[in-house]
ZALOKOL-733955 format. One record per residue (C-alpha): residue number from 1; residue in three letters; chain; x, y, z. Coordinates in steps of 0.001 Angstrom, whole numbers, plus 500000, padded with zeros to 6 digits. Example, Ala and Ser with C-alpha at 12.3 -4.5 7.8 and 13.67 -1.06 7.14 Angstrom:
2
num	residu	chaine	x	y	z
1	ALA	A	512300	495500	507800
2	SER	A	513670	498940	507140
% end
This chain:
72
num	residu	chaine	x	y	z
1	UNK	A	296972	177499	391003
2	UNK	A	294399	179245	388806
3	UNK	A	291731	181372	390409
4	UNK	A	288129	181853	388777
5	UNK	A	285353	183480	389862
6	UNK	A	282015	183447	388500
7	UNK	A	279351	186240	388149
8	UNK	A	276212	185332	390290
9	UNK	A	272977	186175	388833
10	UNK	A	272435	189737	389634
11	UNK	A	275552	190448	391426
12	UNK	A	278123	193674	391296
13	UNK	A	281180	194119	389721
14	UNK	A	282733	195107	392814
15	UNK	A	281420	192054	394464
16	UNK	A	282864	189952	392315
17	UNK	A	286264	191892	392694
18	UNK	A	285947	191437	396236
19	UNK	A	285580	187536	396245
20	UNK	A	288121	187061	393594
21	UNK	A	290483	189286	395957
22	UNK	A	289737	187049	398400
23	UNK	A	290502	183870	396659
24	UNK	A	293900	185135	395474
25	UNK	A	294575	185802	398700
26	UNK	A	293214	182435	400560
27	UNK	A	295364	180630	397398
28	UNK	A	298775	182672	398797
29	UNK	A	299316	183662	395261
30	UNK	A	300465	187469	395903
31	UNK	A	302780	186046	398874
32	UNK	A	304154	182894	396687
33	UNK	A	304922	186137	393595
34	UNK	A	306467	188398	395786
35	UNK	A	308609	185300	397358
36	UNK	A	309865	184674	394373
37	UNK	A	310752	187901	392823
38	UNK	A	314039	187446	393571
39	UNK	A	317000	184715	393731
40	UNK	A	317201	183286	397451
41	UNK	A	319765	180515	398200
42	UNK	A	319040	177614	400582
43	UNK	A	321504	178885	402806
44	UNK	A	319917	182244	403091
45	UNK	A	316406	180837	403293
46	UNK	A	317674	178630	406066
47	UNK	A	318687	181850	407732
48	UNK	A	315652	183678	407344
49	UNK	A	314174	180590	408535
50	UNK	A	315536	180745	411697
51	UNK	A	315236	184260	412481
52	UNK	A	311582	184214	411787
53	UNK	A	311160	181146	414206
54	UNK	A	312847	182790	417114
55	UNK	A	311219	186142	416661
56	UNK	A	307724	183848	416751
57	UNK	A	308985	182493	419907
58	UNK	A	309858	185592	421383
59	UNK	A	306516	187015	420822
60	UNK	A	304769	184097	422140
61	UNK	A	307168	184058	425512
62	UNK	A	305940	188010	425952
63	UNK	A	302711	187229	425563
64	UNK	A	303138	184606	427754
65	UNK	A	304715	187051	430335
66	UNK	A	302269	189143	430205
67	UNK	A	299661	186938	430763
68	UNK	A	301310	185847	433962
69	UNK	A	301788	189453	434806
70	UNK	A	297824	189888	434392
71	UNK	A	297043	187284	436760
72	UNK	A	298642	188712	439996
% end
């Protein structure tokens, strides 16, 4: 997905560098690039998958926790 970013009227170079920063990084292009930097089989992706999904889950059960701890 091609990102361009156009110069408006009177406006900085580091402006622009700014907003096309954050384009690149709204488009997930930096993520997608690192992702695929190297070889990852379906089997190991399913993996990491998985582990990501329970760690979410964890940290949203402590959070929970502690929310219930806040309210006594």
């Amino acid at each position: 997905m091609p990102v361009t970013v156009y110069a408006r009227g009177d406006e900085h170079p580091e402006e622009l560098l700014k907003r096309f920063r954050k384009q690149v990084a709204k488009a997930g292009i930096l993520s997608a690039v690192k992702r695929k930097r190297w070889y990852i089989s379906k089997s190991e992706l399913k993996r990491l998958k998985k582990k990501k999904a329970i760690r979410r889950l964890r940290r949203k059960l402590r959070k929970r926790m502690m929310m219930l701890k806040k309210k006594k």
